[in-house]
C-alpha positions in Angstrom: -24.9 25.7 -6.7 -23.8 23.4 -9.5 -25.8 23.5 -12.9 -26.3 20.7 -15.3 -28.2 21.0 -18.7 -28.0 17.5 -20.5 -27.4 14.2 -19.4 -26.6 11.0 -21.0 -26.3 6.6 -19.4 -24.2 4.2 -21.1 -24.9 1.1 -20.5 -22.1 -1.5 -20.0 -21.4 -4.6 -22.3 -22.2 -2.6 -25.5 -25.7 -1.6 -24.5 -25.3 2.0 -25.7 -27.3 5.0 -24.9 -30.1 3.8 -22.7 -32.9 5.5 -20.6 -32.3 6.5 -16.8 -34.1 3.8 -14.5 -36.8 5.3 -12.1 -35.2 5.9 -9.2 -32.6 7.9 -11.3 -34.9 9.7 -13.2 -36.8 11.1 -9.6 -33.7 12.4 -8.3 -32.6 14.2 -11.3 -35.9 15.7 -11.1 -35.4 16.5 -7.8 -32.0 18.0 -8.1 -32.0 19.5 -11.9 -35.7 19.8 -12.6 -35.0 21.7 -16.0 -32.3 19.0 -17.3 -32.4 17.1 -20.5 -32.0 13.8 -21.1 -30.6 12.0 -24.2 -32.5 8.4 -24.7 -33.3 6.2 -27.5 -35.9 6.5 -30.0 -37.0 4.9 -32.9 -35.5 7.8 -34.9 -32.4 7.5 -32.8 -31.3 9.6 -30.0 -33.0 12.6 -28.2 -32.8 14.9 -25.9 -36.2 15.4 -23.7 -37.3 17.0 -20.2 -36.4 14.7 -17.5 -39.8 15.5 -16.3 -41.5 13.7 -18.7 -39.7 10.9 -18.4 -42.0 10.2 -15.1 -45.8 11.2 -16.5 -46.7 11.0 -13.2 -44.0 12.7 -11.5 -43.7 14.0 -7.5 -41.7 17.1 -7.3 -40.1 17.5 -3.9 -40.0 21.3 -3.6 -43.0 21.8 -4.1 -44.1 19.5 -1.1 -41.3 21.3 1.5 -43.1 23.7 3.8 -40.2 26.7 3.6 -41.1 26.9 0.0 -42.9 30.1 -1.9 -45.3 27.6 -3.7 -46.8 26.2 0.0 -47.1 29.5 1.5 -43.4 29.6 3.2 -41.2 32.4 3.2 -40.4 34.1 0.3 
């Protein structure tokens, strides 16, 4: 299984470090849901759960019927 702690986007043109769109940011959860992503701040740049980079966020596992959490097999 591959493993990855932090990530960081570039953005072309000179954009610099910049925030994960949406659709990004749900599979990461999906795929690494303890990863940390680097973004912009006021204060410059930070590392933060990917989770709460979606406040209102829909984690696949835990809506897969073979998983511990649903009542599938252990």
């Amino acid at each position: 299984m591959r493993r990855a702690e932090t990530i960081v986007a570039v953005g072309d043109r000179g954009r610099g470090v910049v925030p994960p769109c949406g659709r990004c940011r749900q599979t990461l959860l999906d795929h690494f849901p303890t990863l940390e992503v680097v973004v912009p701040s006021p204060t410059g740049l930070r590392a933060v759960p990917v989770a709460d980079l979606l406040p209102h966020t829909y984690v696949w596992a835990d809506h897969q019927l073979d998983t511990p959490s649903n009542g599938g097999p252990t």
